[in-house]
Every structure is written in C-alpha cells, then in structure tokens.
N, C-alpha and C positions, 0 to 999 in steps of 0.2 A: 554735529549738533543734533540731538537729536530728543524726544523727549518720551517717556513711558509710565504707564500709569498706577501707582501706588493702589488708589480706592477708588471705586468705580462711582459713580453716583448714584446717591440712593433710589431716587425715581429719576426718570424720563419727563422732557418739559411738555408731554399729552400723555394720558392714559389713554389704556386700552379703551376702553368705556365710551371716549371720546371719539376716537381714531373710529370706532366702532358705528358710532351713532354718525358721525359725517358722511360716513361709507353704505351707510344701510343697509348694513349687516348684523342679522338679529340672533344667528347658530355660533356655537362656539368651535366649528370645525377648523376655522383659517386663524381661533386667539393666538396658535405659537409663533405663525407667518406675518402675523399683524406683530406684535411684541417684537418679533425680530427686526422688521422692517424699521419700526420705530426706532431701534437704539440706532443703526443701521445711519438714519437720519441725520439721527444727531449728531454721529459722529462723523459724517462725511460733511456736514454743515460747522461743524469746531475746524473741523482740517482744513475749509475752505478759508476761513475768516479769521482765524487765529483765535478765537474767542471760544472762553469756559461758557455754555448754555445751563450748565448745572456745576454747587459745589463738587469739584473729587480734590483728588489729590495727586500731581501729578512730579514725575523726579524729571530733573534737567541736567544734561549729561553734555560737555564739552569736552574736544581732542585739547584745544591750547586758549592761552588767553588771548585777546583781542590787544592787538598792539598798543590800543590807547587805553587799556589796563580797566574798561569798563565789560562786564556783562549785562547784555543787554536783554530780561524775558520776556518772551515774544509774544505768550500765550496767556492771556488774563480774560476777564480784570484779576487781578492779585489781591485776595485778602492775607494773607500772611505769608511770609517768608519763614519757614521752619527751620534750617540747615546748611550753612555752605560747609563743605568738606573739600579739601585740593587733596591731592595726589602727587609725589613728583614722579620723574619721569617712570623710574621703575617702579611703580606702582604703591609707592610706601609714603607716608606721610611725613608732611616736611620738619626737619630739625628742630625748628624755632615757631613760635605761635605766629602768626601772618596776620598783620591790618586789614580787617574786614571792614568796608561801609558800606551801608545798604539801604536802601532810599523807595520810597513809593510817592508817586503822586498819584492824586485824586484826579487829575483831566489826562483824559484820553485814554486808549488801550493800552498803549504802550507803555506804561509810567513807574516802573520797576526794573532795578537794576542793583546791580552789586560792581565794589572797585576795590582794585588792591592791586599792587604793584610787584607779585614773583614774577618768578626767571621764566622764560615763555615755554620752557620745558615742563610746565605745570598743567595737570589734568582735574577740571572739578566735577562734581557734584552738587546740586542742588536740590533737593527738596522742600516743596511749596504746595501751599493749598491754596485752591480756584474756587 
C-alpha cells in the first residue's frame, strides 16, 4: 500500500513572507532554505497524521484486496474520488466490468472507502483528490 503524488499543491499552508517575518529575517539570502524548509514541513507533518494540509491530488496503489472486500483511504479529508482501476494478476484489466461502490462520510478522517468483491489476485488503483 502505498501512495504517490499526482499534483502537488498549489501553495504551502505559510508563506514565505510569513515564515520570514516570525523568524526576523529581513535579506533574501536564506528565501530558497526557507521555501524548502517549509514544504519540508508540510510534508513530514501529512506523513505524520495521515491528513491532506492542502488540496493535491494524490494515486493509491494496492498489492491485493482486503479480505472483507472494502478499501479503506487513509489519507484525507477526501473531497472527491476520481478513478478506481483493478488490474488482474498479470497486469491486464479484468474480462468483465466489476461492481464498484464508493462511499464518503462527512465525520472523521477516515471516512472514505471503496467495495467490490473480485478474486483476491486483483491489483488496484486509485486516484483522488485531497
């Protein structure tokens, strides 16, 4: 399971400007250290807590399905579901079209998910925006 990033998000939840004026730093020698530091941040702060701090778009990648036939995304809050794609085993898409249900709630982080019931020799994909 693992997940990767489609679009990056458009800003950062501080600007420079800001980071800048906290720090009391008035020269623009350290902007690129600063800027870096910042995504830097953010994104060890998303890995930490599971949680999108800004819209991107992020793909979700599983080996097999979860025996009680739900996927479960981990990484929110979820504003849309764009894409489920399976695979079967050898890499090629299945015969027949596959019951897809897909579901969001509104409470908690975790409140997105997809179900469908192929052969556990099945590989998906999923693409979503945060």
């Amino acid at each position: 399971m693992a997940y990767g990033v489609i679009e990056q998000p458009s800003a950062e939840p501080l600007t420079l400007s800001q980071v800048k004026a906290h720090l009391r730093v008035e020269h623009a020698d350290e902007d690129g250290l600063l800027s870096g530091l910042i995504t830097m941040a953010r994104q060890f702060l998303e890995a930490e807590t599971e949680l999108c701090l800004m819209r991107q778009r992020l793909r979700f990648y599983l080996d097999r399905w979860p025996k009680n036939g739900v996927i479960q995304l981990l990484r929110g809050p979820v504003q849309s579901l764009d894409a489920v794609t399976v695979y079967g085993a050898q890499g090629s898409p299945p015969p027949s079209r596959l019951p897809i249900i897909c579901w969001m709630a509104t409470a908690g982080r975790q409140g997105c998910g997809c179900g469908m019931r192929p052969s556990p020799a099945r590989r998906s994909t999923a693409s979503r925006s945060m």
